[in-house]
C-alpha positions as CSV (number, residue, x, y, z in Angstrom):
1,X,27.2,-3.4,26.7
2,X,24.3,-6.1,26.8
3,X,26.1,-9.5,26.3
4,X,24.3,-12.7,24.3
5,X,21.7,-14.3,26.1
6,X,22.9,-17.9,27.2
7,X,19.9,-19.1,28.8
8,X,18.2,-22.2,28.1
9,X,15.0,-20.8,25.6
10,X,12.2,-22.8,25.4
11,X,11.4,-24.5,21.9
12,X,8.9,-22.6,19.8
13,X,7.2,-25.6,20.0
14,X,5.7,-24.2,23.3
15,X,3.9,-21.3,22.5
16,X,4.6,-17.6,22.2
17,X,3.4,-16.8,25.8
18,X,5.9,-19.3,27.4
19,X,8.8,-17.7,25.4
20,X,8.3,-14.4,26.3
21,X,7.7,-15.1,30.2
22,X,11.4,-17.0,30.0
23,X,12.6,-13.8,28.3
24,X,10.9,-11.4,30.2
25,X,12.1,-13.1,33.5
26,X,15.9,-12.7,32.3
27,X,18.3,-10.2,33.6
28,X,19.7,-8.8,30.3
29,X,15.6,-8.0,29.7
30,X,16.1,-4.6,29.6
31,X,19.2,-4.6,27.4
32,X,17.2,-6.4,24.8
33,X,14.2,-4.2,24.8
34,X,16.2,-1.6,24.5
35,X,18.2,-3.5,21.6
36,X,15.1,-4.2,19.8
37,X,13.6,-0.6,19.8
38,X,14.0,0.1,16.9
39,X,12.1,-2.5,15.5
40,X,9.1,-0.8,16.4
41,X,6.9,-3.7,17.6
42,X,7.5,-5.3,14.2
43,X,5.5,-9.0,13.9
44,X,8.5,-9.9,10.8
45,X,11.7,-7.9,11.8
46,X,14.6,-8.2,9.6
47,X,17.6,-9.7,11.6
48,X,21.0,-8.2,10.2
49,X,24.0,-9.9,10.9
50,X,28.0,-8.7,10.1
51,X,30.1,-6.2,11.1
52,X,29.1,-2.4,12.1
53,X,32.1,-0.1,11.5
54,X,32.0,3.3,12.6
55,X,34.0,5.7,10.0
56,X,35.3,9.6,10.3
57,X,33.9,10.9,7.5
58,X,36.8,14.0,6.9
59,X,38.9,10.8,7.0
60,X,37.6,7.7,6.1
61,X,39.2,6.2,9.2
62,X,37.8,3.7,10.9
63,X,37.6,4.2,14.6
64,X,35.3,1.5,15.9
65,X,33.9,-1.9,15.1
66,X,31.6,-3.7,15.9
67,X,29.9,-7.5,16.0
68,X,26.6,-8.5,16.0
69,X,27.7,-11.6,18.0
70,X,28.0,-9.4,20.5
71,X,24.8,-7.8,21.0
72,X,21.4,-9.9,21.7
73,X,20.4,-12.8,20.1
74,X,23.6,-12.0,17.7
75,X,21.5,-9.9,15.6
76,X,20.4,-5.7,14.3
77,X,16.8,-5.6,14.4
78,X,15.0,-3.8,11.5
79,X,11.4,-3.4,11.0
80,X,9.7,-4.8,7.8
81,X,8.3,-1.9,6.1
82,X,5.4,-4.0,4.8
83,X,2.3,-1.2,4.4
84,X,-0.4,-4.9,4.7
85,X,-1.9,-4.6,7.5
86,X,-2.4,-8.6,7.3
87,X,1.3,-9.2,7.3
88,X,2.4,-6.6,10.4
89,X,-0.4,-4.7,11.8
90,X,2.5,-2.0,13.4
91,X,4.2,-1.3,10.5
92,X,1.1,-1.0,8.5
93,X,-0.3,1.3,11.0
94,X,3.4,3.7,10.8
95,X,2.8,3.7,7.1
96,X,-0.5,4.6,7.4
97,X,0.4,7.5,9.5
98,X,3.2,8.5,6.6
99,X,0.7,8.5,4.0
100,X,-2.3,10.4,6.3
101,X,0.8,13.1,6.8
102,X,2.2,13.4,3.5
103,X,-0.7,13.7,1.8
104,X,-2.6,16.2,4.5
105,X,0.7,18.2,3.8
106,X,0.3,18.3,0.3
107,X,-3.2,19.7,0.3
108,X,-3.3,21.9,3.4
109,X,0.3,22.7,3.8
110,X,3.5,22.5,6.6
111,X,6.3,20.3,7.7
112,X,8.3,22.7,5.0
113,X,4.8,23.1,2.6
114,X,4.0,26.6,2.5
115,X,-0.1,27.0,3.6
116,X,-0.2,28.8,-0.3
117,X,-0.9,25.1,-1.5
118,X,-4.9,24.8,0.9
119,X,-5.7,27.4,-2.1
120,X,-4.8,25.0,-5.0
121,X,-7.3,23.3,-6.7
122,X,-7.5,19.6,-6.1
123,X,-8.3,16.4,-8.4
124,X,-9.0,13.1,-7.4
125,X,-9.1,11.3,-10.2
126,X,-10.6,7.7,-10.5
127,X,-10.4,6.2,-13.9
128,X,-12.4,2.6,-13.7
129,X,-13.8,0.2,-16.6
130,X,-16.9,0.7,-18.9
131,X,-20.0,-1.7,-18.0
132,X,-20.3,-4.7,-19.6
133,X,-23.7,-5.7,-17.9
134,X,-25.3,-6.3,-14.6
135,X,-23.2,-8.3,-11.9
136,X,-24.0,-9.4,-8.3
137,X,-22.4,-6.7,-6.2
138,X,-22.2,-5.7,-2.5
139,X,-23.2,-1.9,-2.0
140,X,-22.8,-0.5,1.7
141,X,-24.3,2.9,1.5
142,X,-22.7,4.2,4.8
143,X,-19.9,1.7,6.7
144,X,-19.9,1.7,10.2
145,X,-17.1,-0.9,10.6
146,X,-13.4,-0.1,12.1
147,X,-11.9,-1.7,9.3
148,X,-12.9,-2.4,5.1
149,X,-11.0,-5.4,5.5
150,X,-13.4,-7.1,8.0
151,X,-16.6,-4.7,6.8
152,X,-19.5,-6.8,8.6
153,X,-22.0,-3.8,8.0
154,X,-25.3,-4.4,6.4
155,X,-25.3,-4.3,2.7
156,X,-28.0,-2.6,0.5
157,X,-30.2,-4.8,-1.7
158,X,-27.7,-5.9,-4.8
159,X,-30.1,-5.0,-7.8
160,X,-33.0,-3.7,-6.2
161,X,-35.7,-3.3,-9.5
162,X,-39.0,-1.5,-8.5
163,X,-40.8,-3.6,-11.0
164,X,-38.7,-6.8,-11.1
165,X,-39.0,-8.8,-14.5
166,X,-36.8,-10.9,-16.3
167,X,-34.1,-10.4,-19.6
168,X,-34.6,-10.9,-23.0
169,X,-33.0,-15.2,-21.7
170,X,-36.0,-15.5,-19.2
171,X,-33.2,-14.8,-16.4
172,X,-34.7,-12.4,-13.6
173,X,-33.4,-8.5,-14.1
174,X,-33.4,-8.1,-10.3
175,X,-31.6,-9.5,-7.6
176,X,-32.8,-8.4,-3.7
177,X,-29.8,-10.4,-1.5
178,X,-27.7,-8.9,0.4
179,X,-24.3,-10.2,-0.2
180,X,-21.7,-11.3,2.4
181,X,-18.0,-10.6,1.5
182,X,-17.9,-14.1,0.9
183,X,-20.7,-14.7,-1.4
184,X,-19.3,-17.0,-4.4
185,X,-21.6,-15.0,-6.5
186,X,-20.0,-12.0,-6.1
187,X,-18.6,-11.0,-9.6
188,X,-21.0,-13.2,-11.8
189,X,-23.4,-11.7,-14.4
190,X,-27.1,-12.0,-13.6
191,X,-27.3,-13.3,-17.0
192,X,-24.8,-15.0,-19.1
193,X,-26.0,-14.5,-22.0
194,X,-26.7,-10.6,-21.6
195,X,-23.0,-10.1,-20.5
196,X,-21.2,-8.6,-22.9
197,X,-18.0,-11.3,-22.9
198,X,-16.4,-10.7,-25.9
199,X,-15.9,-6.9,-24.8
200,X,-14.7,-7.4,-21.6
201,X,-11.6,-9.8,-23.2
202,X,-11.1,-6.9,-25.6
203,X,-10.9,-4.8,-22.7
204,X,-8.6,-6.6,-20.5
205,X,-6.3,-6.9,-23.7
206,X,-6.1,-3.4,-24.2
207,X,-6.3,-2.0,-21.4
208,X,-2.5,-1.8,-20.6
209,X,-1.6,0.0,-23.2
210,X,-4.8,2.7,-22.7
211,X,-3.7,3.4,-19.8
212,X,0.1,3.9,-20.8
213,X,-1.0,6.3,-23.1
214,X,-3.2,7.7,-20.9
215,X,-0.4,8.3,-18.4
216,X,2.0,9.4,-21.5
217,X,-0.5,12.1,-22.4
218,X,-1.1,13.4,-18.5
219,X,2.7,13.6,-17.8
220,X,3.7,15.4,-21.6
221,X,0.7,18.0,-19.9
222,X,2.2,18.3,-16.5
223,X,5.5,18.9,-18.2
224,X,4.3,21.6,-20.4
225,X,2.8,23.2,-17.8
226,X,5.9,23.2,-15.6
227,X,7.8,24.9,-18.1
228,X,5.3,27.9,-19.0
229,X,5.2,28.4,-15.0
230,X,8.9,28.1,-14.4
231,X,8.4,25.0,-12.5
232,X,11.9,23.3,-11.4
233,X,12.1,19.6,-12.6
234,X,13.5,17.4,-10.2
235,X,16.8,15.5,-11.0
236,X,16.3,11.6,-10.3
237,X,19.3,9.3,-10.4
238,X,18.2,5.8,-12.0
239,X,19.1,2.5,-11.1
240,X,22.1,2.7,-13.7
241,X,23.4,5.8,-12.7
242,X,22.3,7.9,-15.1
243,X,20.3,11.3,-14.2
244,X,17.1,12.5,-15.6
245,X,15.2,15.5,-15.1
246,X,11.3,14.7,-14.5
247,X,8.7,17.0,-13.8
248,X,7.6,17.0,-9.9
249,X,4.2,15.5,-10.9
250,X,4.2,11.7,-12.5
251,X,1.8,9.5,-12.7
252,X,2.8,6.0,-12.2
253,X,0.9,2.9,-10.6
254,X,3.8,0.4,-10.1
255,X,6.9,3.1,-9.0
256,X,4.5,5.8,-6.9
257,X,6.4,4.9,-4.0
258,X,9.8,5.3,-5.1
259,X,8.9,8.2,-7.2
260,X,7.6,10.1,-3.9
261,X,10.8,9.1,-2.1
262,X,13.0,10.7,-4.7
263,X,10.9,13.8,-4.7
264,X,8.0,13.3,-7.4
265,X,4.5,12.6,-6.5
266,X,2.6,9.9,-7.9
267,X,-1.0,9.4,-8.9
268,X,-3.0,5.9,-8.1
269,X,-3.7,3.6,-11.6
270,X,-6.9,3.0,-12.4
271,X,-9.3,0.9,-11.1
272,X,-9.2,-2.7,-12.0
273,X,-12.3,-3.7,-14.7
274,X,-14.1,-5.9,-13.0
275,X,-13.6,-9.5,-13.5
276,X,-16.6,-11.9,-14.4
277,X,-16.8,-15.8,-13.6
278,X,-19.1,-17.3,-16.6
């Protein structure tokens, strides 16, 4: 068993690259890689810390224990989770392949999906807000870059206007920049006075509880037609205990991934309205 390293470590103080050269250059090296596997590479593990017991299950005996004192750096590793790729670039690349499987299973079939389901139909759905006038925008017609994030491809022309004149204000109709990712006026009206303000509060008001009844509505459907199919629900234990029988198809846009993990699948919430700085 790999013992505690009790080496002097340099301070963090010193860089990254001078701590792992010191560790790297250790003898219990390969005990620790080995020890923090199953991190994954993670840039923010979780270090656990206790007591690991090992239990017969026919029995509930324990037959083993033990410390993390005594395994490397005195701690379990565990890898974040976190799906951002801004926040840990490996596990947001593992999720990413989750997703990319789960949902190519879902639509084409296998890992345990029967191919039937490639002869479904399919709806992508995107609900987004009404218009409540003309905002600087940045359009990329065909992206070319290895990651939305950090797009640096060419935008098109924001408001491109064959015959560019001005509103009803004297404010010009058009506008021909091409907008960085950065631009402050990204967002902002091209006329204050033609923007439709008062609408867009209303909107932003209401549009919580549009949507709940929007999702209400979808999921009494989905139920209904469950039941004229013969469609199982699934049984979900809830947080208190209790168990409920839900359709296998929700919509939800705060629990999607804790409804998928219990056996439901979620759809995305709608898109944002867009948000204006007067």
């Amino acid at each position: 068993m790999s013992t505690p390293l009790t080496l002097y470590r340099p301070d963090p103080a010193v860089g990254r690259i001078a701590q792992a050269l010191h560790r790297a250059a250790t003898p219990e090296f390969s005990g620790w890689l080995e020890h923090t596997a199953a991190a994954g590479g993670c840039a923010r593990p979780i270090r656990l810390t206790g007591t690991i017991a090992a239990v017969e299950a026919t029995t509930g005996r324990i037959t083993g224990r033990l410390r993390t004192d005594e395994l490397p750096d005195r701690a379990l590793y565990k890898a974040c989770g976190n799906r951002r790729e801004s926040q840990c670039p490996d596990c947001a690349w593992v999720y990413a392949g989750d997703a990319y499987q789960v949902v190519r299973c879902g639509l084409t079939g296998g890992k345990g999906v029967p191919d039937s389901v490639g002869r479904h139909p399919v709806v992508f759905a995107t609900f987004t807000a009404p218009s409540f006038g003309a905002v600087h925008h940045r359009h990329v017609a065909r992206h070319t870059c290895a990651a939305r994030q950090r797009c640096d491809c060419r935008p098109a022309p924001c408001h491109a206007r064959s015959a560019a004149g001005t509103c009803q204000h004297g404010q010009p109709a058009a506008c021909f920049a091409r907008h960085d990712t950065d631009d402050p006026q990204l967002g902002q009206p091209l006329c204050l006075d033609c923007y439709d303000h008062e609408q867009h509060a209303v909107w932003n008001y209401f549009s919580g509880e549009l949507w709940r009844r929007t999702k209400q509505a979808i999921e009494r459907h989905l139920a209904a037609l469950c039941r004229q199919r013969g469609i199982p629900f699934v049984q979900v234990v809830t947080g208190s205990g209790k168990v409920r029988r839900l359709p296998p198809v929700r919509v939800s846009h705060r629990q999607g991934r804790r409804d998928a993990a219990k056996g439901g699948r979620a759809l995305p919430r709608p898109a944002a309205p867009r948000r204006c700085r007067p």
